[in-house]
C-alpha positions as CSV (number, residue, x, y, z in Angstrom):
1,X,-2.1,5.3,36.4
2,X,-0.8,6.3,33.3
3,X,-0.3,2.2,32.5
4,X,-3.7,2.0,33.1
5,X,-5.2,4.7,30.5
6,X,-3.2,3.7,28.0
7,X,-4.7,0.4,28.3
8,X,-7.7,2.0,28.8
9,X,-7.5,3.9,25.8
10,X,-5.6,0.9,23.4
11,X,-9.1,-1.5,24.5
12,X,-11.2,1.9,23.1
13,X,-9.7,2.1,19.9
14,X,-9.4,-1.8,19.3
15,X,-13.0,-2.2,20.4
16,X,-14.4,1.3,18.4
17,X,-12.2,-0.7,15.1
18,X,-14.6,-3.8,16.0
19,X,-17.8,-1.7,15.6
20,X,-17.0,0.0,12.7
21,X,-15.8,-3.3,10.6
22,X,-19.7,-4.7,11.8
23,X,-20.9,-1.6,10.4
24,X,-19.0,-1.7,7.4
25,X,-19.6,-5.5,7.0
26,X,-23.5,-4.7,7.6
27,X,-23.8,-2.4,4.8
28,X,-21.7,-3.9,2.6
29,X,-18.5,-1.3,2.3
30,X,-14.9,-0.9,2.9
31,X,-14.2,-0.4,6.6
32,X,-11.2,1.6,5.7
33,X,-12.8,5.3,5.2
34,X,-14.7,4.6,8.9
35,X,-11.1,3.9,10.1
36,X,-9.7,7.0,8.9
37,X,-13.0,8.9,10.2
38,X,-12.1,7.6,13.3
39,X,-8.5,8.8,13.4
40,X,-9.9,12.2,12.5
41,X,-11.8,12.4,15.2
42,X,-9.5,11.1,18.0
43,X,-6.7,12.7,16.7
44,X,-4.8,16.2,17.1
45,X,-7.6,19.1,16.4
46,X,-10.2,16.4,17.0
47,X,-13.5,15.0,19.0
48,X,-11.6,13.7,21.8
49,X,-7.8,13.2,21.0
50,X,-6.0,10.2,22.7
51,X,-3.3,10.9,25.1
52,X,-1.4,8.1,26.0
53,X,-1.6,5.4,23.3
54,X,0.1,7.4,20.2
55,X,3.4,5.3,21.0
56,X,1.5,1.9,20.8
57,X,-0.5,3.5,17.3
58,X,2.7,4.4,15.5
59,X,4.3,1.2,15.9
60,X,1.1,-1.0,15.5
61,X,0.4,1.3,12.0
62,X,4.4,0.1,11.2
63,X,3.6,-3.5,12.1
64,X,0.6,-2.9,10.1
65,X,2.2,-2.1,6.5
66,X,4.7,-4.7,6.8
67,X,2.1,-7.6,7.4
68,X,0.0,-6.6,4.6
69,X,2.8,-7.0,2.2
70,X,4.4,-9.7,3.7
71,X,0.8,-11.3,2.7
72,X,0.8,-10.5,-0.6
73,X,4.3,-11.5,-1.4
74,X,3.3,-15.3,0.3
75,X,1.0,-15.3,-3.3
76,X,3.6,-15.3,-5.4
77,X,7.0,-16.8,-6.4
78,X,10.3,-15.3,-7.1
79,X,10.0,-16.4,-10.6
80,X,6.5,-14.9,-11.1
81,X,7.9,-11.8,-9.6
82,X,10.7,-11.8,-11.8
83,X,8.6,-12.3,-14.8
84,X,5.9,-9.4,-13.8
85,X,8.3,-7.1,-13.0
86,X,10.0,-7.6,-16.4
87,X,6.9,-7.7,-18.4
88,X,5.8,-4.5,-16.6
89,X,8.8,-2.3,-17.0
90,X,7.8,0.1,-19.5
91,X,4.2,0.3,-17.4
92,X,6.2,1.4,-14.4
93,X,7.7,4.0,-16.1
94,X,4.6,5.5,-17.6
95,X,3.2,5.6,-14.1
96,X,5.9,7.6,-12.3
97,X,5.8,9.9,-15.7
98,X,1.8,9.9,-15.6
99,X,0.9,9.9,-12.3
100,X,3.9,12.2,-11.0
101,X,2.8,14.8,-13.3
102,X,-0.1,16.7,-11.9
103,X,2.0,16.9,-8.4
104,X,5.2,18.7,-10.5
105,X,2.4,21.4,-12.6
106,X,0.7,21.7,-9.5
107,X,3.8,22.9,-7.2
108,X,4.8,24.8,-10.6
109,X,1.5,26.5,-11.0
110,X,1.0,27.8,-7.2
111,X,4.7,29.4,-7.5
112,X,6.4,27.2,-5.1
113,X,9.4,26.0,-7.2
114,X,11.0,23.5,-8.3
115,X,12.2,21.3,-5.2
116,X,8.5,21.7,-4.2
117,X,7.7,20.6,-7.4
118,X,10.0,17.4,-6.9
119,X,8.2,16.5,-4.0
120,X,4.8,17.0,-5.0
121,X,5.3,14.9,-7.3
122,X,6.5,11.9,-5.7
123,X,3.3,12.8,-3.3
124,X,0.6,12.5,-6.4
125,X,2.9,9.6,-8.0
126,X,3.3,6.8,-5.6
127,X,0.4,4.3,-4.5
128,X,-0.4,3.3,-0.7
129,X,0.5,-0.5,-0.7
130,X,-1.3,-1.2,2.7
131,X,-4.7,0.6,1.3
132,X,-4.3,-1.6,-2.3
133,X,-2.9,-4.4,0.1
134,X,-6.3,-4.2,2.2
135,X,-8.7,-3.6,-0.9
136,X,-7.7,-6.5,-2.7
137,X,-7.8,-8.8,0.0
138,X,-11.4,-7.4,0.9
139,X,-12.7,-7.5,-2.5
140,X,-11.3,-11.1,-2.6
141,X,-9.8,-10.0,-5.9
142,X,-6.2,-11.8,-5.2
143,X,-6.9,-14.6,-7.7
144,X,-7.4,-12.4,-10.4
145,X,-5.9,-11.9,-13.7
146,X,-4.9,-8.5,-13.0
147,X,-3.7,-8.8,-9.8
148,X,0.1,-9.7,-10.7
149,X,-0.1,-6.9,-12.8
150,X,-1.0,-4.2,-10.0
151,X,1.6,-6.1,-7.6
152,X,4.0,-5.4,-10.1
153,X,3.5,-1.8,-10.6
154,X,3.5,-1.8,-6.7
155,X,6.8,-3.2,-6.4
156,X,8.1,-0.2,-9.5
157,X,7.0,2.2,-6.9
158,X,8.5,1.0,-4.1
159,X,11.7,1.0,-5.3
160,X,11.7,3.8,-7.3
161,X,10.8,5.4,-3.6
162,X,14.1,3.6,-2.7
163,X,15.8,5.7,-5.7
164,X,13.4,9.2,-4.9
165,X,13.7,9.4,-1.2
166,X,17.6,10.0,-0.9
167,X,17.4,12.2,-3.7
168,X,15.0,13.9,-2.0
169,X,16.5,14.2,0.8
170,X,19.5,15.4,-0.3
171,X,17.7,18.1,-2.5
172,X,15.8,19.5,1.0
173,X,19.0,19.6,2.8
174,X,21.0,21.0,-0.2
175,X,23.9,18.4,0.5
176,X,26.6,17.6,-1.9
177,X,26.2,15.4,-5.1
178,X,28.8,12.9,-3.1
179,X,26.7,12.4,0.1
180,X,23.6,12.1,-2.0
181,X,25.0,9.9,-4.2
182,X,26.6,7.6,-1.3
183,X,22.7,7.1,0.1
184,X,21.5,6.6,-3.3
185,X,24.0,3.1,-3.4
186,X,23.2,2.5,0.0
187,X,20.1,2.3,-1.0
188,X,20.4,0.4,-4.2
189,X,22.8,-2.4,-2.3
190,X,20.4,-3.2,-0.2
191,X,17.4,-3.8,-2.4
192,X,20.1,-5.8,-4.6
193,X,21.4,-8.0,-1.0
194,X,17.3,-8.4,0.1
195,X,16.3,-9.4,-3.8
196,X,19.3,-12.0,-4.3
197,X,18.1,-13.8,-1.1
198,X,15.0,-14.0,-1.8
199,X,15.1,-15.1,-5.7
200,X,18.4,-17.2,-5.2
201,X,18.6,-18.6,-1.8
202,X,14.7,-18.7,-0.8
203,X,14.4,-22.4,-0.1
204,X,17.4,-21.8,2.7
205,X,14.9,-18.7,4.0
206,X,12.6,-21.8,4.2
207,X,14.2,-23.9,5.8
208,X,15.0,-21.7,8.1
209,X,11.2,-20.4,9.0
210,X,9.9,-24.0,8.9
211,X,8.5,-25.5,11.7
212,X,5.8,-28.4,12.9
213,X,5.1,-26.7,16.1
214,X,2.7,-23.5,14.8
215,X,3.9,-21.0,17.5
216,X,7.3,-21.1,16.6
217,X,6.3,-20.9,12.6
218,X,4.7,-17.4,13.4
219,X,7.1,-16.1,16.0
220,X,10.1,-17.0,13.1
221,X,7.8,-15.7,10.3
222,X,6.9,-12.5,12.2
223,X,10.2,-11.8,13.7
224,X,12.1,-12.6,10.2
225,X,9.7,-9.8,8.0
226,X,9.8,-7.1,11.2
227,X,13.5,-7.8,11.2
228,X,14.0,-7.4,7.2
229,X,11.8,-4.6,6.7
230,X,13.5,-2.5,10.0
231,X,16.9,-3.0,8.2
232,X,15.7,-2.3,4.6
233,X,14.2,1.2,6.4
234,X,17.4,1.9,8.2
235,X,19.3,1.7,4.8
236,X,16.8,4.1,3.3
237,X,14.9,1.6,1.2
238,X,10.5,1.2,2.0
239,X,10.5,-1.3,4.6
240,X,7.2,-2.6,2.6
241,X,9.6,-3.7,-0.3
242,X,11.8,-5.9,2.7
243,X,8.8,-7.2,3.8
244,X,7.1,-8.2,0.6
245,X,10.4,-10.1,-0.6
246,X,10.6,-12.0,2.6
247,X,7.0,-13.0,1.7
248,X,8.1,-13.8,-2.0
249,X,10.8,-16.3,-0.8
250,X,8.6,-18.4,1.0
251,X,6.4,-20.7,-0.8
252,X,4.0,-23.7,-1.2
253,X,2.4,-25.1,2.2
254,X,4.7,-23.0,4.3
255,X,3.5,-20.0,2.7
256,X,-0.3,-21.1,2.8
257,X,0.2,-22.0,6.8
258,X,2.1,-18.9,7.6
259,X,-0.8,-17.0,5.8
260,X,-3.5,-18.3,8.0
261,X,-1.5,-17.3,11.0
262,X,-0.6,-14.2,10.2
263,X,-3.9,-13.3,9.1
264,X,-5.3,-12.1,12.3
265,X,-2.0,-9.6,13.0
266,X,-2.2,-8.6,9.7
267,X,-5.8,-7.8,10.2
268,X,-5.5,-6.1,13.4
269,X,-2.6,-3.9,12.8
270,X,-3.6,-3.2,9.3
271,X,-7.0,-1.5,10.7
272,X,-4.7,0.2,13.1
273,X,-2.5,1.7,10.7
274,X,-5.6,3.5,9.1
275,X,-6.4,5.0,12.1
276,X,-3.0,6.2,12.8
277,X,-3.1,7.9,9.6
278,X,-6.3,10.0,10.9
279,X,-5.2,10.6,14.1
280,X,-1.9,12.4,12.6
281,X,-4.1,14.3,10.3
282,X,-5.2,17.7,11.7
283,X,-8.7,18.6,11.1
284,X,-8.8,22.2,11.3
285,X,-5.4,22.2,8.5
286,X,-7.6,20.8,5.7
287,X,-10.5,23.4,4.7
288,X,-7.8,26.2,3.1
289,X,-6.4,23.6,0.7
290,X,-9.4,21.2,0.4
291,X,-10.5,22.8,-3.4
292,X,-6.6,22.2,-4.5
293,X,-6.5,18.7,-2.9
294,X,-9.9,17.5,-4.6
295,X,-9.6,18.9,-7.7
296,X,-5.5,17.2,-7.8
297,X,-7.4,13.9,-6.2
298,X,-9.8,14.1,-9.4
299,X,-6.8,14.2,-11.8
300,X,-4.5,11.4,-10.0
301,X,-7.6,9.3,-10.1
302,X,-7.9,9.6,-14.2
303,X,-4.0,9.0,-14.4
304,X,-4.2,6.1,-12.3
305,X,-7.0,4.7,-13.8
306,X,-5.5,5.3,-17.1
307,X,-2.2,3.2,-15.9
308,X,-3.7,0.5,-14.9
309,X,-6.3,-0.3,-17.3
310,X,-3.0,0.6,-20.0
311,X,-0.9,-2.1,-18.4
312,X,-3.9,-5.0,-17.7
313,X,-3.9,-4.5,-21.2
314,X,-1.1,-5.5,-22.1
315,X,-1.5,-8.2,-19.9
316,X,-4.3,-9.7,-22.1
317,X,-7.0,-9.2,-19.2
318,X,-10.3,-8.1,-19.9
319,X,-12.4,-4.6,-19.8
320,X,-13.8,-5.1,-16.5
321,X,-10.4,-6.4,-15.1
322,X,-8.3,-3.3,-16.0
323,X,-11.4,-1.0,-14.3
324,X,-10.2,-3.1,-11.6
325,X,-6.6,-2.7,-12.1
326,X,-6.8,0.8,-12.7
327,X,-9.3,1.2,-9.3
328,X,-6.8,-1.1,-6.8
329,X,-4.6,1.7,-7.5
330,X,-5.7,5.1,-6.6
331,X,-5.5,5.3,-3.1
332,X,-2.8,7.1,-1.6
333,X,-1.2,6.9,2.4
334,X,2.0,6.0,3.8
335,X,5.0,7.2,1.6
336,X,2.4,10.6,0.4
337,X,3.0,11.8,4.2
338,X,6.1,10.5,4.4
339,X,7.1,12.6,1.6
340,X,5.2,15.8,2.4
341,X,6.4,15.4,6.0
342,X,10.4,15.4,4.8
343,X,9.1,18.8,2.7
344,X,7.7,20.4,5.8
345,X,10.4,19.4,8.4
346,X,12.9,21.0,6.2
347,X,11.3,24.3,5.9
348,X,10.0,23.6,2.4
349,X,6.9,25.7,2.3
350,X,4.3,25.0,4.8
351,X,0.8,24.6,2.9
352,X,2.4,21.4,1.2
353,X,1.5,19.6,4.3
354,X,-2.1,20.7,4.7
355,X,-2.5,19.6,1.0
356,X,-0.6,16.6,1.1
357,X,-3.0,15.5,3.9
358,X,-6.3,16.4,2.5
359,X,-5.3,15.0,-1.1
360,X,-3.9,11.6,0.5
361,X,-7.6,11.5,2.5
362,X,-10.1,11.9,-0.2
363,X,-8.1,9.0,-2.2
364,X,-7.9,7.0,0.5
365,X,-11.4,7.3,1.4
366,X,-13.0,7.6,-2.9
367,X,-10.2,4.7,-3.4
368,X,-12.0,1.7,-1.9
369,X,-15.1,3.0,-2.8
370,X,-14.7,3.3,-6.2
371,X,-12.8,0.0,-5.9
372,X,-16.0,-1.8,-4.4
373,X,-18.7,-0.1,-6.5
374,X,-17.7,-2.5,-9.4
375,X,-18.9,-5.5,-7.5
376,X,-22.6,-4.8,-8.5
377,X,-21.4,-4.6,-12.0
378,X,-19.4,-7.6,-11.7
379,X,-22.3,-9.4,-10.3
380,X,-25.0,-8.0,-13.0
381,X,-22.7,-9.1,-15.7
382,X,-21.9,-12.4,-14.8
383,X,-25.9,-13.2,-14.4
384,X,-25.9,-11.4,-17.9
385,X,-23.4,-14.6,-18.9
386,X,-24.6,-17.1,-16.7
387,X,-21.7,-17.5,-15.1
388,X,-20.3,-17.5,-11.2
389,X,-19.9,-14.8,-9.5
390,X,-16.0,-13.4,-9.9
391,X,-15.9,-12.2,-6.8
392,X,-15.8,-14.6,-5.0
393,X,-13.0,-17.0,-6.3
394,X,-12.2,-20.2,-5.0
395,X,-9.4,-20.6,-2.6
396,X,-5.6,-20.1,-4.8
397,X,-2.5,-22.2,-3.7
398,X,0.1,-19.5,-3.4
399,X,1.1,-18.3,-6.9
400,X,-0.9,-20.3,-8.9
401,X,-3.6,-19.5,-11.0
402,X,-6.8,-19.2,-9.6
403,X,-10.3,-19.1,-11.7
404,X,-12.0,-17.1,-14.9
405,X,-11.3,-13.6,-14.5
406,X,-14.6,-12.4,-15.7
407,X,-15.7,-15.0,-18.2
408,X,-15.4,-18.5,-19.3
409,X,-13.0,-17.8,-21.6
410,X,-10.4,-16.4,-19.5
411,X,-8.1,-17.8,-16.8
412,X,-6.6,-16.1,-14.3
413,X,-2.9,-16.6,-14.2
414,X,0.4,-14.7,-13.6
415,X,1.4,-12.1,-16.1
């Protein structure tokens, strides 16, 4: 019996997901804040919470976050990584200086000190991949201009995470500078090991992945990113980063037919991971801290915006593509909870939950709707111009340029 309702209540929540993206698709928004609705309700302190599927949830919501950036790394090549990153350097350090900043005066302001401070911080600082993941491929905004420049930033914060989290960690427990230090290049050895691979040795990766039969290409390609990322986790580093560098080392027509497979499970779990997050988010928690949260969403919002449109800049792209820059990455998810959850578990100071949770919400909900109120901007100006829609590019072969970015007289091409 208990097989049977959790089947039961898998089908609900897979069917319920169906009927909100028809919804979402009918009125022209992002499914993503009718996901996280949805995990409100059916979650602890909601409507009706599930009781047997939370296992299936947590590792679907997993499965979720690597797909999504196993997708976005099949865009791109090593070298194109290697040159974004490089160009982008200084912009990732004025977004964990920018952005991190209202999390720190905030922690410093309500009295809770410093190691509060520290991870508030890293709570307001770092982006939710799988939400930006999601937008951008909803929006259809992957062959733009600015895109390479937002993956880049991504990537800064990822492993920056992979530099914060032990520290972190260490800080909360109040271990010695030794065993911090010893996870800190436990860490850092393993983004090194996963990076070489990918950048020096990729074309053995795909040789190894390759296959004319199409089940065994996505049962290698699968099992290879789940694999990577699990290890890159269990050695402290985001298993998003493993996963998007498997994804960077494959390339060409492999890349484009394990894309098309993996679409669907990317699509699946991804809508499942949102839900997750809302079922793990307590209701009745957010009201005392809701004020705090929207007033910190407003400012993160301004200090993202003001990142990315800084660092489009430099890129050369236009006004309208660092809006979108700047948009792609305000939401927040994954690592926020992560980070708030390591604060609580260790005895930290309990409101930082409640306000992690209700600040992560309202940006992951205004994120992809700010995101997608553009489009009818977009739209208006390009009939302004006379020129195609940018919207809706034409079909990109992996890492290479795609169409105009807003106008005639730009192309879209990695930074």
């Amino acid at each position: 019996m208990h097989g049977a309702t959790a089947l039961i209540e898998i089908g609900a929540v897979i069917l319920s997901l169906g009927l909100l993206g028809a919804v979402s698709a009918r009125f022209g928004i992002s499914p993503i804040p009718l996901y996280l609705l949805a995990g409100l309700a059916f979650g602890k302190g909601g409507i009706l919470p599930l009781a047997t599927s939370e296992e299936f949830t947590a590792t679907g919501a997993e499965i979720g976050v690597i797909l999504l950036l196993f997708t976005l790394g099949l865009e791109y090549t090593a070298p194109e990584l290697v040159g974004t990153l490089r160009h982008n350097a200084v912009a990732g350090v004025v977004d964990l200086v920018l952005n991190a900043a209202p999390g720190v005066a905030t922690a410093l302001l309500l009295g809770w000190g410093p190691v509060a401070a520290v991870a508030l911080g890293g709570v307001t600082y770092v982006t939710s991949s799988g939400i930006t993941a999601k937008v951008l491929a909803d929006l259809q905004w992957l062959g733009n201009r600015e895109v390479p420049v937002v993956l880049s930033l991504l990537v800064f914060e990822d492993l920056t995470m992979a530099v914060y989290l032990p520290i972190l960690t260490a800080l909360l427990a109040g271990v010695g500078l030794v065993a911090g230090l010893t996870t800190l290049a436990i860490a850092a050895a393993t983004i090194t090991v996963i990076l070489v691979i990918a950048l020096r040795f990729g074309r053995y990766v795909e040789k190894f992945v390759a296959s004319p039969n199409e089940e065994v290409l996505l049962l290698k390609a699968l099992g290879l990113t789940v694999l990577v990322a699990g290890v890159a986790q269990l050695l402290q580093v985001s298993a998003a980063v493993g996963a998007f560098l498997v994804g960077i080392a494959l390339s060409g027509p492999l890349a484009h037919t394990a894309r098309e497979l993996l679409s669907p499970l990317r699509d699946l779990f991804a809508a499942v991971f949102f839900v997750f997050f809302g079922l793990h988010t307590d209701p009745g928690s957010l009201p005392p801290m809701l004020g705090v949260a929207v007033l910190l969403a407003f400012v993160s919002i301004l200090t993202k915006i003001a990142t990315g449109w800084w660092a489009a800049r430099r890129a050369g792209v236009s006004s309208l593509g660092r809006a979108r820059a700047g948009l792609a990455l305000t939401p927040r998810g994954e690592f926020n909870i992560v980070i708030a959850g390591l604060a609580v578990a260790a005895g930290l100071n309990k409101q930082i939950g409640p306000l992690a949770a209700a600040y992560v919400l309202v940006l992951a909900v205004a994120g992809p709707i700010l995101a997608r109120s553009l489009e009818p901007l977009n739209r208006w100006r390009n009939r302004r111009r006379g020129t195609p829609a940018a919207d809706a590019p034409p079909p990109a072969a992996p890492g290479a340029a795609a169409a105009a970015d807003a106008g005639p007289d730009e192309l879209r091409m990695p930074v």
